[in-house]
C-alpha positions in Angstrom: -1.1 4.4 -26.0 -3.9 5.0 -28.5 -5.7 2.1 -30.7 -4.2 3.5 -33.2 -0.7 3.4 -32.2 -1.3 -0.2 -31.0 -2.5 -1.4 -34.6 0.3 0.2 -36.1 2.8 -1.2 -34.0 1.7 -4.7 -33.9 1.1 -4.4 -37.8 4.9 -3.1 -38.2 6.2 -6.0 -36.2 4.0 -9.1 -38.1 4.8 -7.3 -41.8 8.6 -6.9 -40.9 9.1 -10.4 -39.6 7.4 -12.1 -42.1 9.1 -10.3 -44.9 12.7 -11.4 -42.8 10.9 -14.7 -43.4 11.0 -14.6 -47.5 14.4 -12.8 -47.9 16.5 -14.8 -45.2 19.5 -15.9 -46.7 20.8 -17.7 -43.4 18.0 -20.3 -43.1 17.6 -19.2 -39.4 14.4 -17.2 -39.7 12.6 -20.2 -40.4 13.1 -21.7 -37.0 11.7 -18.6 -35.3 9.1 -17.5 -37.6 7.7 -20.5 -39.6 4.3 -19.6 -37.4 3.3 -16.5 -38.7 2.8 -18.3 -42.2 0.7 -20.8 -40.9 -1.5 -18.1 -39.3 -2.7 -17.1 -42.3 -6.4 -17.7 -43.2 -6.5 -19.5 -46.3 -3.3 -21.7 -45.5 -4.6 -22.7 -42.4 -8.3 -23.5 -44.5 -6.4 -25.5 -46.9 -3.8 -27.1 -44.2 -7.2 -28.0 -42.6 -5.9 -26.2 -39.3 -8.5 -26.8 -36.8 -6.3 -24.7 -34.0 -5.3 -21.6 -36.2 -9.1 -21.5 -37.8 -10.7 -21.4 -34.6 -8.4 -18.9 -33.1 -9.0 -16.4 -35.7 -12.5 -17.1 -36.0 -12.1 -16.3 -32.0 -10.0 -13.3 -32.5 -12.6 -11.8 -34.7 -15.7 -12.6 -32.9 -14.1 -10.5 -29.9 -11.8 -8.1 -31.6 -13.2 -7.5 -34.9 -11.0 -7.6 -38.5 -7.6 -7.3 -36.9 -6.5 -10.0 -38.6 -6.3 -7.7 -41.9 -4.9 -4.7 -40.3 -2.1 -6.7 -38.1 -1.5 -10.1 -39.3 -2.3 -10.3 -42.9 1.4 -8.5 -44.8 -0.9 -7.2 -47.3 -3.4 -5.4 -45.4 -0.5 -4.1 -44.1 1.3 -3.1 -47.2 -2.3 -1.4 -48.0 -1.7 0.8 -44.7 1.5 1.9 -46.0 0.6 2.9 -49.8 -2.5 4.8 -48.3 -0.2 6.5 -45.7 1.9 7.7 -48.7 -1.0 9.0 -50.3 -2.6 10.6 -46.9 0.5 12.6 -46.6 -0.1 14.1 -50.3 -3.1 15.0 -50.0 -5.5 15.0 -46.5 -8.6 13.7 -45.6 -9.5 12.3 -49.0 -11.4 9.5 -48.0 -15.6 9.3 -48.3 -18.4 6.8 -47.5 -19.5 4.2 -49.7 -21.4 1.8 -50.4 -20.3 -1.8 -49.8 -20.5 -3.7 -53.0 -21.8 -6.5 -51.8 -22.7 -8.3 -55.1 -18.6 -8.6 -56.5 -17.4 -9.1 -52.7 -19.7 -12.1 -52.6 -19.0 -13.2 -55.9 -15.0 -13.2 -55.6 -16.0 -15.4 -52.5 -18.2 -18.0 -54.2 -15.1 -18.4 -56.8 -12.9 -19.0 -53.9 -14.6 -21.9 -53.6 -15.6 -23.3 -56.4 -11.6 -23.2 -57.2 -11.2 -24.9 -54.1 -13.3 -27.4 -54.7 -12.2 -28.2 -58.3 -8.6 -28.3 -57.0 -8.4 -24.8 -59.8 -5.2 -24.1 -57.9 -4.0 -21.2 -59.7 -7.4 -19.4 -59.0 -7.0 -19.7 -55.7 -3.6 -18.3 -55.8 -4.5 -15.2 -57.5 -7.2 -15.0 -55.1 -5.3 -15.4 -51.6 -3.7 -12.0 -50.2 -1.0 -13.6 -48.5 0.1 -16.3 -51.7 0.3 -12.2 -53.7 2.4 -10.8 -50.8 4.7 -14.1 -50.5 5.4 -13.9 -54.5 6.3 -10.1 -54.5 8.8 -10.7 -51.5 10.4 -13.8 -52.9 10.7 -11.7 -56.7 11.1 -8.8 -55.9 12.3 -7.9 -52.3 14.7 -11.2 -51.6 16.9 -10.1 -54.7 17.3 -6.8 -53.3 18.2 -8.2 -49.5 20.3 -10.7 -51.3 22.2 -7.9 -53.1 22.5 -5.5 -50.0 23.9 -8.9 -48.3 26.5 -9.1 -50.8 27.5 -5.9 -50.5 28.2 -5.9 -47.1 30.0 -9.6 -47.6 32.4 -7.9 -49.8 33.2 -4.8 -47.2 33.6 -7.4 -44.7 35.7 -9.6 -47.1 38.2 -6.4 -47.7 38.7 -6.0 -43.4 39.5 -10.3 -43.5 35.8 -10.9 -41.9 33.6 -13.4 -42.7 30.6 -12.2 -40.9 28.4 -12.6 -44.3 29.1 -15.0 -47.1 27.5 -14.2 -50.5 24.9 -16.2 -52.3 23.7 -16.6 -55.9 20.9 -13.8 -57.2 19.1 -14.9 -60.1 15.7 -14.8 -61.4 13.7 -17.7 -60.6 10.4 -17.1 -62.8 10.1 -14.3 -65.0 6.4 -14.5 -65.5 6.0 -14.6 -61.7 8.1 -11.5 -61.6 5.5 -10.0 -63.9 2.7 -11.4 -61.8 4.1 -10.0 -58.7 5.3 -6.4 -59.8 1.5 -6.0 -62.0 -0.6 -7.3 -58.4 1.2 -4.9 -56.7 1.0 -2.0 -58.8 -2.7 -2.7 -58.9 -2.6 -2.1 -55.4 -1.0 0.7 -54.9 -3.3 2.5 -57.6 -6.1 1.0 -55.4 -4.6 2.2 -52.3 -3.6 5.1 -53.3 -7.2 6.4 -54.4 -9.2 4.7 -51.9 -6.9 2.7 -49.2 -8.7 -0.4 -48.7 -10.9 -1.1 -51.8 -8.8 -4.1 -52.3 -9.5 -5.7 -48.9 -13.2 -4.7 -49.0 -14.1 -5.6 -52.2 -12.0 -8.3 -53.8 -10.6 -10.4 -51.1 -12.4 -13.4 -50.2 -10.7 -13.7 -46.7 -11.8 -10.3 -46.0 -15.6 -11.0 -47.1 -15.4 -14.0 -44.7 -14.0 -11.9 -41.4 -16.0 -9.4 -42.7 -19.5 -11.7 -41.8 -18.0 -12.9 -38.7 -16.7 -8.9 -37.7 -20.6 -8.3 -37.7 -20.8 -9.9 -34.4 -18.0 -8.9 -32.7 -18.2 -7.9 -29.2 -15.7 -5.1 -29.2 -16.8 -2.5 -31.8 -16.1 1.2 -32.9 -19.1 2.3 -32.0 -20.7 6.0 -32.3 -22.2 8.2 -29.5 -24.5 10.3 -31.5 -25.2 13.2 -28.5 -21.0 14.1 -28.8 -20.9 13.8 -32.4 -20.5 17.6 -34.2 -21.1 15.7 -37.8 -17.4 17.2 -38.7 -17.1 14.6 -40.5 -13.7 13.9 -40.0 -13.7 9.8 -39.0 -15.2 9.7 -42.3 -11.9 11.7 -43.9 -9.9 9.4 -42.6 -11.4 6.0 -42.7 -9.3 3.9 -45.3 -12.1 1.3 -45.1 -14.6 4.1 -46.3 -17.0 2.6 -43.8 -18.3 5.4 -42.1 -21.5 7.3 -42.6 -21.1 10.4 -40.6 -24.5 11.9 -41.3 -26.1 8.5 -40.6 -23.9 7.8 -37.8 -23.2 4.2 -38.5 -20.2 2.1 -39.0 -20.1 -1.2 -41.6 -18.5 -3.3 -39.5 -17.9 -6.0 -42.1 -15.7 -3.4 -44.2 -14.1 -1.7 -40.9 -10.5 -3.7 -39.8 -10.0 -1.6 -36.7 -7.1 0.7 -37.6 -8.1 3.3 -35.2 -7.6 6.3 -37.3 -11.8 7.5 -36.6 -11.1 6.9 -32.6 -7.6 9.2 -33.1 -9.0 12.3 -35.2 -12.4 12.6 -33.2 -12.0 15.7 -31.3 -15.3 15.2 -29.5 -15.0 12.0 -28.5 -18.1 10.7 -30.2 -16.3 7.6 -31.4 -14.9 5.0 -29.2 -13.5 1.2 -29.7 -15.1 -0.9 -27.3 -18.0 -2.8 -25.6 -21.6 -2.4 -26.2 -22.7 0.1 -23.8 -25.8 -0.9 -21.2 -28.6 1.5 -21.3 -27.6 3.0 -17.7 -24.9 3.9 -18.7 -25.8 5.5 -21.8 -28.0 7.6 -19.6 -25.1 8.4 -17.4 -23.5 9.9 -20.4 -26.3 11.5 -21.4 -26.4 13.4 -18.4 -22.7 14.1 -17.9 -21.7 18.0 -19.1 -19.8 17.8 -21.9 -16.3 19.6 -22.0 -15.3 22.3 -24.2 -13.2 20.8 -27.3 -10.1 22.7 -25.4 -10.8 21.1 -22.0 -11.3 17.7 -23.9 -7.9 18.5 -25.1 -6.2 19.1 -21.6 -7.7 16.2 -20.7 -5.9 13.1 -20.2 -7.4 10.3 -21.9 -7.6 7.4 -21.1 -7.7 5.7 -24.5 -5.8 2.6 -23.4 -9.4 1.4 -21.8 -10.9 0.9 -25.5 -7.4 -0.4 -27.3 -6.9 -4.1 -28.0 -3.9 -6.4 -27.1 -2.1 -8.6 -29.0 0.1 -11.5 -27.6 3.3 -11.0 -29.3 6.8 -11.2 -29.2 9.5 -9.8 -30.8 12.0 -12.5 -32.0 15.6 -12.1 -33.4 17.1 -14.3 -35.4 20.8 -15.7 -34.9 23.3 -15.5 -37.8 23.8 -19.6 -39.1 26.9 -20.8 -40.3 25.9 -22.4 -43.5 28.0 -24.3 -45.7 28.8 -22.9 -49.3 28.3 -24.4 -52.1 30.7 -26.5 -53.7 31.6 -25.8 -57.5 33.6 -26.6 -59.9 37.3 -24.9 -59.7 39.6 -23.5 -62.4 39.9 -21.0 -64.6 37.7 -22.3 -67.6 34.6 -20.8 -68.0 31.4 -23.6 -67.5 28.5 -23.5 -69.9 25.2 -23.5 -68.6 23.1 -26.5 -68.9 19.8 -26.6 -70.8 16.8 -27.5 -68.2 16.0 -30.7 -69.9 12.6 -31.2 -71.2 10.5 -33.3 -68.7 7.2 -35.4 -69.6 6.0 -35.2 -65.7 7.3 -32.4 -63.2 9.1 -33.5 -60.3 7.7 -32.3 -56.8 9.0 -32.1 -53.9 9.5 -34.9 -51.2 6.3 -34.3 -48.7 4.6 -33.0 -51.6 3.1 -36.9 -51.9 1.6 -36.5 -55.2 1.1 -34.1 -57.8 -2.9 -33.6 -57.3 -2.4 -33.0 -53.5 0.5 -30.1 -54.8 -2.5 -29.0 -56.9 -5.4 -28.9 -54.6 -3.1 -27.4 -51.3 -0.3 -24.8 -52.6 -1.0 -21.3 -53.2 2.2 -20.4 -55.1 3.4 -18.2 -52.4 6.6 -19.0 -53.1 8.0 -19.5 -49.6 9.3 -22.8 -49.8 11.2 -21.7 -52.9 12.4 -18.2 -51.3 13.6 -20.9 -47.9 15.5 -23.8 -50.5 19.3 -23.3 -49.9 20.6 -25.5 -53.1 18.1 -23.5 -55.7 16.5 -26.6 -56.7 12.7 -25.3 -56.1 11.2 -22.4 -59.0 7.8 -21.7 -60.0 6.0 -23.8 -62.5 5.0 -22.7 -66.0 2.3 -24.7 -66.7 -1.3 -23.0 -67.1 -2.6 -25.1 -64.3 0.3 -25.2 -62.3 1.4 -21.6 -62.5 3.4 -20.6 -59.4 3.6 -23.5 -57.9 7.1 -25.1 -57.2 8.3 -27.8 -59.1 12.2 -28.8 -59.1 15.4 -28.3 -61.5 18.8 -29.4 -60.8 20.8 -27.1 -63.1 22.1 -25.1 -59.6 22.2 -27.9 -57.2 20.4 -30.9 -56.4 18.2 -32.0 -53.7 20.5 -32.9 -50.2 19.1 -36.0 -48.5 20.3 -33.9 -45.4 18.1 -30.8 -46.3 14.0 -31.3 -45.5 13.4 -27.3 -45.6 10.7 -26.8 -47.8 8.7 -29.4 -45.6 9.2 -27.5 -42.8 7.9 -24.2 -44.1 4.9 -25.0 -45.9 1.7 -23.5 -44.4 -0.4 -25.1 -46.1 0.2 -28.8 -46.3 0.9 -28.8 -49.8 4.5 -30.1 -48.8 4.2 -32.2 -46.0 6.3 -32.2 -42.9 9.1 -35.0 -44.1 11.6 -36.4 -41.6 14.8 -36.8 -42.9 15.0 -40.8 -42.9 11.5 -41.1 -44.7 13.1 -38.9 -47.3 15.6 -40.8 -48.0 13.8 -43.9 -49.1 10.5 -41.6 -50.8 11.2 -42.0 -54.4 10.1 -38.5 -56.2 11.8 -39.5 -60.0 14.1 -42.0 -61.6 17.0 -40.9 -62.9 17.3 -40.8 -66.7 20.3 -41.9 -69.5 21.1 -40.1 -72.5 24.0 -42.1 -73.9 24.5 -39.4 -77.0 25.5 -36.6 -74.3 27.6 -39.3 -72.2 31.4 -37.9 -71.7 32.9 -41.3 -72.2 31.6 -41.8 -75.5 31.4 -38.1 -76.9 34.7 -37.5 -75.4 36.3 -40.5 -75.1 37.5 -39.7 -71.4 36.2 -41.7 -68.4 33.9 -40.2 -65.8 31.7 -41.9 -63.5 30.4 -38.8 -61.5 27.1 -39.9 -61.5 28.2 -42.9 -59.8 30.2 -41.4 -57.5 27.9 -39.0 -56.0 24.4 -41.1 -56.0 23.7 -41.1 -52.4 21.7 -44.6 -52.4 23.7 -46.2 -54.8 21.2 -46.3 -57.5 23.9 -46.2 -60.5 27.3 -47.6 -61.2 29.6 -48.0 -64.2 29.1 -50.6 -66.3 31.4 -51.5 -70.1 29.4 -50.1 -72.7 29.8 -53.7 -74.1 30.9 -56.5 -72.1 33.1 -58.4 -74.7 35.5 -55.8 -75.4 38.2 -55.1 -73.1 38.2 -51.3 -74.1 35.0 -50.8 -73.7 34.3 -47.4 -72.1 32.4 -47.6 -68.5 29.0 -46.1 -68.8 26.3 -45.3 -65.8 23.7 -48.3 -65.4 20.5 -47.2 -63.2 18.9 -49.5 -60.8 15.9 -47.4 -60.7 14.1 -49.1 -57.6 17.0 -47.7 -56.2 17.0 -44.2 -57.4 14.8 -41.3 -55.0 15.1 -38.9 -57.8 17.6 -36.2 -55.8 19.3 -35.4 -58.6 22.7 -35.3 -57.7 23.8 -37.0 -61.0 21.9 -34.5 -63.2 23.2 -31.9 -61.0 27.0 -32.9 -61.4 26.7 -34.3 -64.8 30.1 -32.5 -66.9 27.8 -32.8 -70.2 27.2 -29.3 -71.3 25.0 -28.0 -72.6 23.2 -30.9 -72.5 23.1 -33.3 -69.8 24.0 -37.1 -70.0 21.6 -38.1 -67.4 18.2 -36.4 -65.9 15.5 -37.2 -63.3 12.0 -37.9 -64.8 9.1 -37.5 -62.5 7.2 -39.5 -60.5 3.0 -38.3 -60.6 2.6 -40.4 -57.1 5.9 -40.6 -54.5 6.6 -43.9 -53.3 8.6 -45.5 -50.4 10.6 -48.2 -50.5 
C-alpha cells in the first residue's frame, strides 16, 4: 500500500470518527472517542497536556506534519475540497513562496491572545475549535434530522430502534461563524489546497518548525528526476520546487501525492540516505519508465504507520425527556435577562472558562437536556454558557466534564457536583402562578433536588394566604430545575443568577 493510500485511510478514519463525535445523538460515542479531541494541539497546549504535547512533538520529529494531514478534521476537510477541485480541473497546483512574514505573525497573535486570556481570538484562530463549530451547526442538525427520519420508519413497523430528539438552532451568529469559515475554506482550497494550513494556522506554523527536523522526509534524488514537473502539479502544500529540486518541509504534511505521480522514482518518503549508498544508486542502471512500471514496488518500505483502531459505537438506551402532556399548546419562555452568565459545574470560574475554552462547541453538541449554547457576548463569543428554557442541569448528568479537551470544564465527579454551587436561584413574585393566577403550585418546591426551596404563606397572619417559594440559597447549586419547570409563561416566576466563582459547600 502506497504513502498515499495510508494518509488517506488513516485521515478518513480520524475525520469520520470525530465528526460521529459532534453529531452523536446516543451519548455513546463519547465513551469511545473522547480521545481524539484531546489530541488536538492547541487543546492539549491549553489543557497543559504534558503526554499528548510530547507525543506530537514526537510524532513530528520522526514523521513529519501528519498531524495536519491525519489527525487534525480540518486538514482533512482541506484534502477533500482540493480533491473536488483536482477532479475539475488537473494538475493545477505550482510552487510558491512561503509567506513567512503573516504565517509568523498569525502565530505571535496566538499567543499574545493566549496570554491575555483574549479567548475569542484564539478560537477564531484554532483549526479544530472552526471544525468542532461547523459540525455542531451545521452537520449535527442534519444527522439529527436523518435520525428522525429513520425513528419514524421504524415507529410505523412498531420498532423502537431510534427515538427522536429536538433540532433547534442553538446560536445563530455561530451558525454564521461556522458556514462563512468554511466557505472561506473551500474558496481557499479550492484555488490552492492548503493555503489555509500554510499560511494562517498557527498550529501548522509550529509543526511546520519542528517538521524541519524530522527524520523521515520526502526527499528528491536529483540523477532520476526528468524535471516533469509533475510532484509540483499535484502538491496541495505548493512546496515543491521542481527546477530547484527542493522540498519546504515546514509547508509539506506528507500526503503522498509527489511519491504516487513520480513516474521516475525521483521522489521517495523516507530516511536520509548515507553517502554509500547514494553512490550505489548512482551507479545502478536506471529502468526504462515502462520497466519501472512492471516493476513491483515496494512503496510500503517508505510509508508511515499509524497506531489506530477502528472503534464502533453501541446504540444507548437513553431516557426521553419528560414534558408536559395534554392537548394545549405551551408558550415558550423568554430566556430571562441575567447580570452574570452561569457556567458549567467544572468550569470553576468564569476567567478559567475564558482563558481555556475554544468554543468548539463539543461540550454543547454532547449535553443531553439542551442546557449548554454558545455565548453572545463580545468576549465570550462561542463559548458555552447555560439556559434552562429546554431542560435543566441533571445532578446525574456530568457530560460536558467529561468531554472537554481542553480543561476549560473540568473533569467533575458526580457527588462534588452536587454540592458545587454554580447560581442561586432567583424570585419574581409578579410572574408567581399563585398570585397571578390564584391557583396553588409549588413545582419549584417539588423538584429542587437539594431542597433549597419550599412553600411558604405569602403572609403569615392570614389563613388564606397563598403558599409561595422561599429560597435558602446556601442551599441552592444553581441546576435549574425550578426555572426549568416553572408553569409561568412567558415569563418565568423564578431564575438562576450566576455565580462569577463556583463554590462547594
Amino acid at each position: 500500500m502506497t504513502l498515499r493510500r495510508i494518509r488517506r485511510l488513516l485521515g478518513a478514519v480520524f475525520f469520520l470518527l470525530i465528526t460521529l463525535l459532534f453529531v452523536d445523538v446516543t451519548g455513546a460515542a463519547h465513551h469511545w472517542l473522547g480521545w481524539m479531541a484531546k489530541v488536538q494541539l492547541l487543546p492539549a497546549v491549553l489543557a497543559l497536556n504534558a503526554v499528548v504535547i510530547i507525543v506530537l512533538v514526537v510524532l513530528t520529529l520522526v514523521f513529519g506534519r501528519i498531524y495536519c494531514s491525519v489527525i487534525c478534521p480540518l486538514g482533512v476537510l482541506q484534502d477533500v475540497f482540493a480533491h473536488l477541485s483536482h477532479r475539475r480541473k488537473k494538475h493545477h497546483y505550482s510552487y510558491s513562496r512561503a509567506l513567512s512574514w503573516l504565517r509568523y505573525l498569525m502565530l505571535g497573535v496566538l499567543i499574545v491572545a493566549i496570554a491575555l486570556g483574549l479567548t475569542a481570538l484564539t478560537s477564531l484562530l484554532d483549526p479544530y475549535g472552526h471544525y468542532g463549530r461547523f459540525a455542531t451547526a451545521v452537520l449535527q442538525p442534519i444527522y439529527q434530522l436523518g435520525n428522525n427520519v429513520l425513528a419514524s420508519i421504524a415507529e410505523s413497523f412498531d420498532s423502537y430502534a431510534f427515538y427522536s430528539v429536538d433540532v433547534w438552532l442553538k446560536s445563530l451568529p455561530v451558525l454564521l461563524i461556522a458556514v462563512a469559515f468554511v466557505a472561506a475554506l473551500f474558496v481557499m482550497a479550492w484555488r490552492n489546497g492548503r493555503t489555509y494550513c500554510n499560511t494562517i494556522c498557527p498550529v501548522g506554523t509550529v509543526l511546520g518548525c519542528l517538521s524541519r527536523f524530522s527524520l523521515m522526509k520526502i526527499r528528491f534524488d536529483e540523477q532520476k528526476c526528468k524535471n516533469c514537473s509533475q510532484c509540483t502539479r499535484h502538491c496541495k502544500a505548493s512546496c515543491i520546487d521542481y527546477t530547484r529540486h527542493t522540498v519546504d518541509h515546514s509547508r509539506c504534511v506528507v500526503c503522498g501525492n509527489c511519491v504516487d505521480k513520480c513516474q521516475f522514482g525521483a521522489l521517495s518518503y523516507g530516511l536520509k540516505k548515507s553517502s554509500s549508498a547514494r553512490h550505489a544508486a548512482t551507479v545502478t542502471a536506471e529502468p526504462s519508465p515502462n520497466q519501472q512500471k512492471d516493476a513491483p514496488t515496494d512503496d510500503s518500505r517508505r510509508s508511515f504507520l499509524l497506531a489506530t483502531a477502528l472503534l464502533t459505537t453501541a446504540a444507548m438506551a437513553q431516557e426521553k425527556k419528560k414534558v408536559d402532556g395534554g392537548l394545549a399548546e405551551i408558550e415558550d419562555k423568554v430566556v430571562p435577562h441575567r447580570q452574570t452568565p452561569i457556567t458549567p459545574p467544572g468550569a470553576w470560574s468564569a476567567r478559567n472558562m475564558a482563558r481555556h475554552c475554544t468554543g468548539c462547541q463539543l461540550c454543547i453538541a454532547q449535553c443531553p437536556n439542551g442546557v449548554l449554547r454558545p455565548a453572545g457576548g463580545l468576549l465570550t463569543a462561542m463559548q458555552p454558557t447555560m439556559s434552562y428554557e429546554r431542560g435543566y442541569c441533571r445532578p446525574e448528568c456530568n457530560r460536558c466534564s467529561q468531554v472537554c479537551p481542553t480543561d476549560a470544564i473540568h473533569p467533575i465527579a458526580l457527588e462534588e457536583k452536587a454540592s458545587t454551587q454554580i447560581g442561586h436561584a432567583v424570585w419574581i413574585e409578579k410572574n408567581c402562578v399563585p398570585l397571578t393566577d390564584g391557583v396553588e403550585c409549588g413545582n419549584c418546591a417539588r423538584h429542587c433536588p437539594t431542597g433549597a426551596i419550599e412553600m411558604v404563606p405569602l403572609d403569615e397572619n392570614d389563613e388564606e394566604s397563598p403558599f409561595v417559594p422561599q429560597i435558602t440559597e446556601s442551599r441552592c447549586i444553581g441546576c435549574g430545575a425550578c426555572e426549568n419547570l416553572c408553569p409561568a409563561r412567558p415569563f418565568t416566576a423564578i431564575y438562576v443568577e450566576g455565580h462569577e466563582e463556583h463554590h462547594t459547600y
